[in-house]
C-alpha positions in Angstrom: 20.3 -20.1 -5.8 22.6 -19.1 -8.2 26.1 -18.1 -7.7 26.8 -14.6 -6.3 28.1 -12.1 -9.6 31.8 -11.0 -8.1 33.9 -14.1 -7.0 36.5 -12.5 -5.4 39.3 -14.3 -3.6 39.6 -15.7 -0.2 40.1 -12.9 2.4 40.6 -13.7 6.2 39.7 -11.4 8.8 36.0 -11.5 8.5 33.8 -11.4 11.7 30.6 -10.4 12.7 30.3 -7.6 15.4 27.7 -7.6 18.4 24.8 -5.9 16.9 23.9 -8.8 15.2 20.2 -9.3 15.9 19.9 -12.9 15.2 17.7 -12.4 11.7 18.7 -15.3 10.5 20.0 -13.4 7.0 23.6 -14.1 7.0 23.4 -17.8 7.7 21.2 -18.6 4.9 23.6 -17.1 2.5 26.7 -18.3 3.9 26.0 -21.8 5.2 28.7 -23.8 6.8 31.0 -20.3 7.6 28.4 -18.4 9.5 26.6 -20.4 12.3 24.5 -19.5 15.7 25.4 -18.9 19.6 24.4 -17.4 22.0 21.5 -15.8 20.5 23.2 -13.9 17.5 25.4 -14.9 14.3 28.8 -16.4 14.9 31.7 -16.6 12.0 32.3 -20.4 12.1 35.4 -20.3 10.0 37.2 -17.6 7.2 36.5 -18.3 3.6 38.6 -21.0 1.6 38.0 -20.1 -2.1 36.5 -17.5 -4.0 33.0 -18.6 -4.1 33.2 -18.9 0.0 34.0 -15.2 -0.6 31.2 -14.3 -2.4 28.8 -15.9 0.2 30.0 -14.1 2.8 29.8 -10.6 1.0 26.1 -11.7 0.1 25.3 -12.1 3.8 27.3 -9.2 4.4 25.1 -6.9 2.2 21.8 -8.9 3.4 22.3 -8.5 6.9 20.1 -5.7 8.3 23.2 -4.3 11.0 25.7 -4.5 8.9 27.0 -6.7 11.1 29.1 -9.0 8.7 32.4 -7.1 8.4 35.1 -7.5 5.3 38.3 -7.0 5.8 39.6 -3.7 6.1 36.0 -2.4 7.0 33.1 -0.9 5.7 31.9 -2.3 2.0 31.2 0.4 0.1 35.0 1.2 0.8 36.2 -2.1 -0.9 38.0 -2.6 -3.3 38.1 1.2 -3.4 36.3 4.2 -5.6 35.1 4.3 -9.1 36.8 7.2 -10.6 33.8 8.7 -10.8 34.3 8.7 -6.7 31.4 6.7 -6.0 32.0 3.7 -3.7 32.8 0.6 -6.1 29.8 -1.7 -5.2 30.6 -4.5 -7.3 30.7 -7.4 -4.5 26.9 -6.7 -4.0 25.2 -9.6 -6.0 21.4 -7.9 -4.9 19.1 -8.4 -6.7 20.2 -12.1 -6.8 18.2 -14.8 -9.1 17.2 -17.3 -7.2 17.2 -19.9 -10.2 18.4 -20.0 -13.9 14.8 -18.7 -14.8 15.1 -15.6 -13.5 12.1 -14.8 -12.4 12.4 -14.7 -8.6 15.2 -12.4 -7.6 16.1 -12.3 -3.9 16.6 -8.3 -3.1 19.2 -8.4 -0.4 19.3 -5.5 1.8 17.0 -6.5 4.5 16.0 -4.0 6.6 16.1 -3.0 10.2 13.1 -1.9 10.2 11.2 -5.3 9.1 13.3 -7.3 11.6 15.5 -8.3 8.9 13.5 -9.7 6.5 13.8 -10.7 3.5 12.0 -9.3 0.0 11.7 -10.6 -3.8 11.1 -9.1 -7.3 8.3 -11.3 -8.9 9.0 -10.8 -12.7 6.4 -10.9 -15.2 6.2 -12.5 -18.8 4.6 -8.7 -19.9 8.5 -7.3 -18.8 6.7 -5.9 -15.5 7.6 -6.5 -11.9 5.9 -7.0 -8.2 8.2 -6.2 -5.4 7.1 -8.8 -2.4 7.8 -6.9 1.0 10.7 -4.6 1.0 14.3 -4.5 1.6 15.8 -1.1 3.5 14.5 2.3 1.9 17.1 3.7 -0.7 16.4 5.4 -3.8 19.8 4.1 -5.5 18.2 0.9 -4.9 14.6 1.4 -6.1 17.2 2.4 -9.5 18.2 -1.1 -9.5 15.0 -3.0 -8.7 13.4 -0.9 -10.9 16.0 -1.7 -13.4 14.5 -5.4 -13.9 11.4 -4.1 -15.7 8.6 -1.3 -14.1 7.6 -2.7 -10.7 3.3 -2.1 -10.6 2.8 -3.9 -7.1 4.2 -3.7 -3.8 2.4 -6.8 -2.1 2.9 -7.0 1.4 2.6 -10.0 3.4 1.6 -8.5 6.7 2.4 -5.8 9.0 5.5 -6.6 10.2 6.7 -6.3 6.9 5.1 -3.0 6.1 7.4 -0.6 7.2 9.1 0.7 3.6 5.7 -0.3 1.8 4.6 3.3 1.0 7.8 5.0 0.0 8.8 2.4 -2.6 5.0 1.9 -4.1 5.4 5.9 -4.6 8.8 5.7 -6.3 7.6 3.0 -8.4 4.4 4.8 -9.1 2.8 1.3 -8.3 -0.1 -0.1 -6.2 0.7 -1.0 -2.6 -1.3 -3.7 -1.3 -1.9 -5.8 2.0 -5.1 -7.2 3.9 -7.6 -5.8 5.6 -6.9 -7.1 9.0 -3.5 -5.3 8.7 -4.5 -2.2 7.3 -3.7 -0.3 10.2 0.1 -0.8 9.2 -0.7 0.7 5.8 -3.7 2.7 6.4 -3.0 4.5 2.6 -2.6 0.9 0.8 -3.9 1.5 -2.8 -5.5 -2.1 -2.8 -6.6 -3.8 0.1 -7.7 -7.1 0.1 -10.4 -8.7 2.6 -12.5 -12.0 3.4 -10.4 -15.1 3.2 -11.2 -16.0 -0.4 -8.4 -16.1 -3.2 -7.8 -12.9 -4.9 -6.0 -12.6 -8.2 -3.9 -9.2 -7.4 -2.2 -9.9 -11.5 -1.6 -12.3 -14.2 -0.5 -15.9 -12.9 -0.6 -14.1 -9.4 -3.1 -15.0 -6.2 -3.3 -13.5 -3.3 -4.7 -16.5 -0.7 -5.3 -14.7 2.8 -3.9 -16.6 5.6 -4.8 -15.0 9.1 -2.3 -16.8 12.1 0.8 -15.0 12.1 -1.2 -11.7 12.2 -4.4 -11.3 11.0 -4.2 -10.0 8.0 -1.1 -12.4 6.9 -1.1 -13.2 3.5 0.3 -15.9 0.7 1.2 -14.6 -2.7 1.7 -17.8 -5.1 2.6 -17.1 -9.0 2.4 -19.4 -11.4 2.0 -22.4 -8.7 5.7 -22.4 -8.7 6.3 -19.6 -6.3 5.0 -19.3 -2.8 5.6 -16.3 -1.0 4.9 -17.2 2.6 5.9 -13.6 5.1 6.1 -15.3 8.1 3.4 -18.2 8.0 5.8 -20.9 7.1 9.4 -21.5 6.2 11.8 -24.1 5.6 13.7 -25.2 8.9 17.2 -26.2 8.2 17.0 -27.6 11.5 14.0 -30.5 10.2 14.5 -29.9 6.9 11.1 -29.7 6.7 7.9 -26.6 6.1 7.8 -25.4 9.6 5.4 -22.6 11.0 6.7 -20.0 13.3 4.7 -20.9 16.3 7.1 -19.5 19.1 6.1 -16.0 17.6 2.8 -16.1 16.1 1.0 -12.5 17.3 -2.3 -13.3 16.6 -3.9 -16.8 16.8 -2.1 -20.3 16.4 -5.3 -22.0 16.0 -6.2 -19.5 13.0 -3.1 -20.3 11.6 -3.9 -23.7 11.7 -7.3 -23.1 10.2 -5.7 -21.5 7.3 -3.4 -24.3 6.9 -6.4 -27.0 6.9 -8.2 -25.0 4.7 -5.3 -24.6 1.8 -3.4 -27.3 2.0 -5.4 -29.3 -0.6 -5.5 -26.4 -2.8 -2.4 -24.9 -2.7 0.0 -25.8 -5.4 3.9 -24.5 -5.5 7.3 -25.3 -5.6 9.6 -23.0 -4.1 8.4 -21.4 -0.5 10.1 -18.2 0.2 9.5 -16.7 3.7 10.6 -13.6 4.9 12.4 -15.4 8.0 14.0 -18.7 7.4 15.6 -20.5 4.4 14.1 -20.7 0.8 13.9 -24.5 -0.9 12.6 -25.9 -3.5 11.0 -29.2 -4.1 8.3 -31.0 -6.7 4.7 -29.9 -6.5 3.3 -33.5 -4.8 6.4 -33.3 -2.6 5.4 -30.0 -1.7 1.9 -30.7 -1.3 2.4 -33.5 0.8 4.6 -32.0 3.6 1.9 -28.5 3.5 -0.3 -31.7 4.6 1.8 -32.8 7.5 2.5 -29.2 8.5 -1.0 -28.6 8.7 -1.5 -31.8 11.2 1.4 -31.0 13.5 0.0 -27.1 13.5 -3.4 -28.3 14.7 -1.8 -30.0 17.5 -0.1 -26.7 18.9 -1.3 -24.6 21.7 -0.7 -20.6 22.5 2.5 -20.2 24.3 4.3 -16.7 24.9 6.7 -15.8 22.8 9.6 -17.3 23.1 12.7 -16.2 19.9 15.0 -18.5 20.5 12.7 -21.6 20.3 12.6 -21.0 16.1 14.3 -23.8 14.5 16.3 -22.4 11.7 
């Protein structure tokens, strides 16, 4: 990921208040000062340096409660006002790139109403953009999403993520898509996609349907570089490894696992990018290879009732 835009210095009096609901968010962005206990996010340590200081302010502005606190307060107070009298924002890094390409941008802002998930821009060689899932609902930042080239497609993953869908497909004046066994979540989706063939929803851009987290859970891939996975599989900082959610898969473990058998030969990516859990990167074969094991160790799991904590970030 690349480097957070304002480097500001080292600040101490950070923490992290109790409505923290465990998303996850924070700790991917600032690994090694915020950590887990107890069931929420912890502040392991204050920042040393100036890029320590950006990290946190990313997580800050990430994290779905607001939970991640500057010093001094709230951060659309700091460092103070424009002279305009708008709040000076320029500590948010969102959208951030997630690689010197450009292409994926990693919107920030998750939302409480997604359980803190996180959303993408997808950019496009035609200067057009896909919005994957959705951060919070704010029409000062639909301006800057939409400031990255016109967003056509709102592709959501599955229901959980569906919350925002509508609103930002209308601002956009773009299509809002998600699968059939989900439609109930977006009943007025402009494209909906069914069966559990491969569907080509733009240029470069498949939409593989992947039934196991819910029913209608979907897999966007561009490019076979970029895998956008909802919540069917992550990478666990914990294993360092592709993990799937199993502690908190709705609708059928052994459908996820019949997805997974019948993709992994096919699919071919680099980067998986989850809406719960950390991002990574790796060569296609490498890739390939651990969707292969993943798919093993799924087909050896059994229903169990849910159970939060057991997620290995």
């Amino acid at each position: 990921m690349t480097e957070p835009t304002e480097a500001e210095p080292p600040a101490h009096n950070w923490h992290i208040d109790d409505r923290c609901t465990n998303c996850d968010a924070a700790r991917q962005l600032a690994p090694g000062l915020v950590g887990e206990a107890q069931g929420r996010s912890v502040l392991l340590r204050q920042p040393q340096d100036p890029y320590e200081t950006a990290q946190l302010y990313a997580a800050a502005y990430a994290c779905p409660t607001r939970s991640v606190r500057p010093p001094g307060g709230r951060l659309g107070e700091l460092p103070g006002r424009r002279p305009d009298g708008r709040p000076d924002e320029r500590r948010d890094p969102f959208p951030m790139a997630l690689d010197d390409t450009g292409t994926v941008l990693l919107c920030g802002h998750n939302s409480r109403h997604t359980a803190g998930a996180n959303s993408y821009l997808l950019r496009r060689p035609d200067g057009t953009t896909m919005m994957v899932d959705t951060p919070r609902w704010s029409p000062a930042l639909a301006d800057r999403h939409e400031a990255f080239g016109p967003v056509t497609d709102v592709l959501l993953t599955h229901r959980d993520h569906a919350a925002h869908g509508r609103r930002y497909a209308d601002r956009f004046g773009a299509r809002l898509w998600i699968h059939e066994g989900d439609l109930d979540a977006a009943p007025d989706a402009d494209r909906v996609l069914r069966g559990d063939g491969p569907a080509e929803v733009g240029a470069g851009v498949l939409a593989v349907p992947f039934p196991g987290h819910t029913r209608g859970s979907v897999l966007y891939v561009a490019d076979e570089r970029y895998c956008f996975t909802g919540d069917s599989f992550y990478w666990s900082r914990t294993t360092a490894d592709i993990e799937v959610v199993d502690s908190v898969t709705w609708y059928s473990i052994r459908e996820l696992a019949a997805s997974l058998a019948r993709t992994a030969d096919r699919l071919r990516f680099e980067w998986v990018l989850p809406g719960h859990g950390d991002r990574h990167r790796l060569p296609r074969d490498e890739m390939s290879h651990r969707l292969r094991a993943l798919a093993a160790r799924t087909e050896r799991l059994r229903p169990r009732p849910v159970d939060f904590t057991a997620v290995r970030w």
